[in-house]
N, C-alpha and C positions, 0 to 999 in steps of 0.2 A: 435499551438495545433496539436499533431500528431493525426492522427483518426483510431490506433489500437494499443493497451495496450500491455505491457512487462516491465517486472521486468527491473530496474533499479542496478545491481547490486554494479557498481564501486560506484554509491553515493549512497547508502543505507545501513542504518545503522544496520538491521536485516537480513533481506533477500532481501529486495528493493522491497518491494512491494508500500509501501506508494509511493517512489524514483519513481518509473515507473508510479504510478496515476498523481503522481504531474506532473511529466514531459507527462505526454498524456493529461492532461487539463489543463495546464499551469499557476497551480498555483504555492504556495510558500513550499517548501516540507515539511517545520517545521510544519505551518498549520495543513498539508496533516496529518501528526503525531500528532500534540499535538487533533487532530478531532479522528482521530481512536485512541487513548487513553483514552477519555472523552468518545467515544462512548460505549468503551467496558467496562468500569466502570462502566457509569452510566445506560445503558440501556442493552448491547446485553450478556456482559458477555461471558461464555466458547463458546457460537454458534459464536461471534464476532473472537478468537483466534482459532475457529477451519474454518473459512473462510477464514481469513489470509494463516492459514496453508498450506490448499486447494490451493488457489492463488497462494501464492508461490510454489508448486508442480507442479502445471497445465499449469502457465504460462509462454510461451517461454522469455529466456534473450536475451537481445541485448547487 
C-alpha cells in the first residue's frame, strides 16, 4: 500500500483514477471500477462524474 495517491495512467482505462486508488490501497482495480460505477448510478450521480473529473485534473501522474 503506497501512502500518497496518483493517477495511474499506463493501466487505467479512462483516466486512471480508479487505476491509481487501487494501486494506493492495494486492492483489485476491477472492484475499484465496477464500485465507482454502482456508486454513481445508484447513489451520487453527476456530483460522482464531476469528482472523477476533478481527480483526474488535480491529481499528479506517476
Amino acid at each position: 500500500m503506497n501512502s500518497r495517491y496518483a493517477l495511474d495512467k499506463p493501466n487505467g482505462k479512462l483516466l486512471g483514477v480508479c487505476a491509481g486508488l487501487a494501486r494506493t490501497t492495494g486492492w483489485d482495480p476491477t472492484a475499484v471500477r465496477l464500485g465507482a460505477v454502482l456508486l454513481t448510478v445508484l447513489f451520487f450521480g453527476p456530483v460522482a462524474i464531476l469528482a472523477y473529473l476533478l481527480t483526474a485534473w488535480l491529481a499528479e501522474s506517476r
